[in-house]
C-alpha positions, 0 to 999 in steps of 0.5 A: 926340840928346844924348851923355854922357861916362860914366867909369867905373873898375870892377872885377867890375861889371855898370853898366847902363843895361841891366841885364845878367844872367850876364855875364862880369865879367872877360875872359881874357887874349888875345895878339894879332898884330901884324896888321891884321884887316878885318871887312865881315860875321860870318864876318871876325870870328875871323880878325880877333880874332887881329890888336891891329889891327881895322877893321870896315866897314859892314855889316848883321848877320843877323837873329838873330845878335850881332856878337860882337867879343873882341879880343885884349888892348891891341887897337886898333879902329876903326868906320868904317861903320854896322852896322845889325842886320836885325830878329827875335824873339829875346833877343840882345843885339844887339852884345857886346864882351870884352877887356882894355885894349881901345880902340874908336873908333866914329868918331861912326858909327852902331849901328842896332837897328830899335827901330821895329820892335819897338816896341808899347808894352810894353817887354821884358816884353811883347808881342813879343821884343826883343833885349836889351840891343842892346849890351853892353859888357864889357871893359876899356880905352876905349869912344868916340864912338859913336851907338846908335840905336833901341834893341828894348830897353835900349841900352847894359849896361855891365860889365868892369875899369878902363873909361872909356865916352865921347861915346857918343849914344843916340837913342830919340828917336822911341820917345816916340810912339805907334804902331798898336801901342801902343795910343796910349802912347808906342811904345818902353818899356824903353829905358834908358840913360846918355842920354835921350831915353828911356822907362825909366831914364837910368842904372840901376846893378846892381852895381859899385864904383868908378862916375862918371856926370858931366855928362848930361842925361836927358830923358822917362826914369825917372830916375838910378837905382842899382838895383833891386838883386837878390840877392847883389850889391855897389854901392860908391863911386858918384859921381853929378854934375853932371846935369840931368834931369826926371821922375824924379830920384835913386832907390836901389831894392832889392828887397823879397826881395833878400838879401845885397847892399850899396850903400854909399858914394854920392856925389850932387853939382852934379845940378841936376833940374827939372820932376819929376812923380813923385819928386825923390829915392826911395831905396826897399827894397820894390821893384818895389812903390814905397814898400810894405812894405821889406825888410831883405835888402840894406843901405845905407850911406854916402849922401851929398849935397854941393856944391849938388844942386837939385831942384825937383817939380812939384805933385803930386811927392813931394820926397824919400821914404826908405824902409827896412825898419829902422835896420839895414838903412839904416846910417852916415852919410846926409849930406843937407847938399847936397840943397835939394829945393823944391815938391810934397808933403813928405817922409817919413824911415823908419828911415833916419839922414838929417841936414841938406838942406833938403826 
């Protein structure tokens, strides 16, 4: 298990790990009572949703329901007991969170999503339903010290207002072997999230503005990933340092149809990545086909690499591969001056304004 201080500033943002789809960006405004509401199963949840105070024991959520929490705003609540989350074939999520200025203290105790037991090696596309995402987390305030523990699919989706998400561990650990399901590859895939041990992106950003993703570790997963950007959507002032990975490294990936999206004015700083089998950084306009024909449908602007960012490939890896659909659709300043990218194969710059590095 490894934990991540993910501290995030967000306004109208959809920041997954998991990829979230229709989520409500902003939370209404919810006055509360000065009272203190207890929750030890679902039918406690409305009557403690009026109270700014809410303590939730332990207990195990039906199969087929979400825990459903919308405190009211400035709430305090606190986790003081495992829930663990009975095991069915259906979309979830499994747990979500809405509020403004809301403080959430898991005290380091466990969200259990019985992974294991969905797991058969295809992911949230195949196979049987899984819940997914198992948690979703839109709201504004803070989010701490929480363990996430195999995940059906993708673990955590993060969205809401001026949110800071802290000492959060996820464990999917045990989704790295095979099973009789899975036909002898790894039995967990899509899990994504802030943290690895995974088998799908580290950190996978959908849209948002204002984002830090500072000091984790992300082992066996896809990478750190803004992306793939869809239709409509805007990524804007991200902060991506001092990470340490491997199989993958950095990736901006917009898909090939998308129009009318931006991503602009990413930052990538003291990321020190080693041991990558596949890309050390991919910034791509034709997925899901990576580095296919691009296309021109969403543009890129201000990318930048400062301070020190390493990143050493294996042999059969690509350093860096940049490829866009045209010179407009990659536009602005792409300072690279702070990226050295060593070993594998070389590197390839398509209609992209890329200067300095070495690579």
């Amino acid at each position: 298990m490894v934990p991540f201080s993910l501290a995030v500033s967000l306004a109208c943002v959809a920041l997954a790990v998991a990829s979230p789809t229709n989520v409500t960006l902003s939370a209404p405004r919810k006055i509360g009572k000065r009272c203190t509401g207890t929750i030890q199963s679902l039918a406690d949840v409305a009557a403690a949703e009026e109270c700014l105070t809410i303590t939730i024991g332990g207990f195990t959520v039906p199969a087929g329901q979400t825990f459903a929490l919308a405190p009211p705003d400035n709430a305090v609540v606190s986790l003081t007991g495992q829930i663990t989350f009975a095991v069915a074939n259906w979309a979830g999520p499994l747990m979500s969170i809405t509020g403004n200025g809301i403080t959430f203290n898991g005290n380091n105790h466990n969200l259990v999503g019985n992974g294991d037991q969905y797991w058969d090696g295809l992911g949230i596309g195949g196979g049987v339903q899984k819940p997914d995402p198992m948690l979703r987390i839109n709201m504004g305030g803070t989010f701490e010290n929480l363990q996430v523990v195999n995940s059906p699919g993708r673990a955590v989706a993060i969205g809401g207002s001026s949110l800071t998400v802290s000492a959060v561990t996820v464990n999917n650990a045990a989704g790295a072997a095979a099973n009789s399901r899975s036909a002898g590859k790894p039995a967990g895939a899509n899990t994504d999230n802030s943290v690895v041990t995974n088998q799908d992106d580290c950190l996978a950003i959908n849209r948002g503005t204002n984002i830090l993703f500072t000091g984790n570790t992300c082992t066996g997963g896809h990478g750190i990933s803004i992306g793939s950007i869809s239709s409509g959507v805007t990524v804007s002032g991200v902060t991506i340092s001092n990470n340490v990975g491997d199989v993958n490294g950095l990736r901006i990936k917009t898909d090939a149809t998308a129009t009318g999206s931006t991503v602009s004015n990413v930052v990538y700083s003291g990321n020190k990545l080693s041991g990558i089998t596949q890309y050390g950084v991919l910034i791509d306009q034709s997925y899901p086909s990576t580095l296919g024909t691009p296309g021109t449908g969403v543009v890129i602007s201000g990318i930048t690499f400062s301070g020190t960012n390493t990143i050493a490939v294996g042999s059969t890896a690509h350093r860096v591969e940049v490829n866009c659909g045209s010179t407009s659709s990659c536009t602005g300043t792409w300072n690279f001056a702070g990226l050295t990218a060593t070993g594998g194969t070389g590197s390839t710059i398509k209609n992209a304004p890329v200067t300095g590095g070495s690579f």
